[in-house]
N, C-alpha and C positions, 0 to 999 in steps of 0.2 A: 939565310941558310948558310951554314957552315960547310967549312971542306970536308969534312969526316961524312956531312949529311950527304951528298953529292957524291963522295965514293961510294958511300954505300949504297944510293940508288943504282948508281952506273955498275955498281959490283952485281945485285940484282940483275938486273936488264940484262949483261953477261952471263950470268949463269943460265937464266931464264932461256933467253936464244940456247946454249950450250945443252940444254934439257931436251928444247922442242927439236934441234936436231938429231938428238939422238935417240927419241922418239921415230921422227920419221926415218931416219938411216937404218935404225936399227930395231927396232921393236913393230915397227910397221913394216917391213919388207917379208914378204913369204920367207917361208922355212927352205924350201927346196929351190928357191931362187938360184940363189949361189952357192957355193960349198964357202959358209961361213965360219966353219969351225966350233969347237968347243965351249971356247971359252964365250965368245957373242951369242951361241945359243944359250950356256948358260945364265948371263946379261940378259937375255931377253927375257925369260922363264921367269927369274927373280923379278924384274921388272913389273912384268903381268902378272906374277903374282901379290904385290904390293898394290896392284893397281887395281885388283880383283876385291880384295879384301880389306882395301881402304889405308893398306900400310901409311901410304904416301901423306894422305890427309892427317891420320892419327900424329906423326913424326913431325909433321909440320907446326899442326896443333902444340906439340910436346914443347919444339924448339922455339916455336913465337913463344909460350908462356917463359921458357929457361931465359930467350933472349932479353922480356922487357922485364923480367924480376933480376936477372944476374948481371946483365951486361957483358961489356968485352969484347973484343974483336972474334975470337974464335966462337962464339955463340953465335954473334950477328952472322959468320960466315957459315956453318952450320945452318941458320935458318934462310939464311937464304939459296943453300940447295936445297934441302928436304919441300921447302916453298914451293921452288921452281918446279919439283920434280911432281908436287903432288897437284900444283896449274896446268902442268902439261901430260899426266897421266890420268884424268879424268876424274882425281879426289877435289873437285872442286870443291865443294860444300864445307870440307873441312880446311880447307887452304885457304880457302879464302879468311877464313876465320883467325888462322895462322899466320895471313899475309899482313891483317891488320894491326894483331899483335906484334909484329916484328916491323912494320913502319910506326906503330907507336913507339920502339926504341928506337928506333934513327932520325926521329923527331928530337929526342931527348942527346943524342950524342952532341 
């Protein structure tokens, strides 16, 4: 395995954690909990709505195929939020599909 392969696993697994906390910080926490403000509720809203209508999987799907036909660093890092976000917002079926297109490029870095 290569250094490139290894950062980008570890860049994954960072993001990924980075996703699922903000999941549960912020998109799982009641509305009237705290006076969260504008802008988090609006984070959240977009969130759940991505997460409703499969945004997260589709974008995922999008960026694994951009990552293993184009390459680059800024694709791979691109796919590996849209990934993350679509593992930890419940578009599993299509991230997963996403996920494996985009370790198929970090196999090849």
């Amino acid at each position: 395995m290569s250094r490139k392969t290894l950062l980008a696993a570890g860049l994954f697994f960072l993001t990924y954690v980075a996703c699922f906390y903000f999941r549960i910080y912020v998109v799982d926490t009641p509305v009237g909990a705290d006076d969260s403000g504008p802008l988090l509720t609006a984070l959240r809203q977009g969130v759940l709505w991505g997460q409703l209508y499969d945004a997260w999987g589709l974008a995922s799907l999008a960026s694994g195929l951009l990552a293993l036909f184009a390459g680059g660093a800024a694709t791979v890092l691109l796919w590996s939020f849209l990934t993350a976000m679509a593992l930890c917002n419940y578009n599993v079926d299509l991230g997963a599909i996403g996920l494996v297109l985009g370790i198929l490029r970090i196999v090849r870095l």
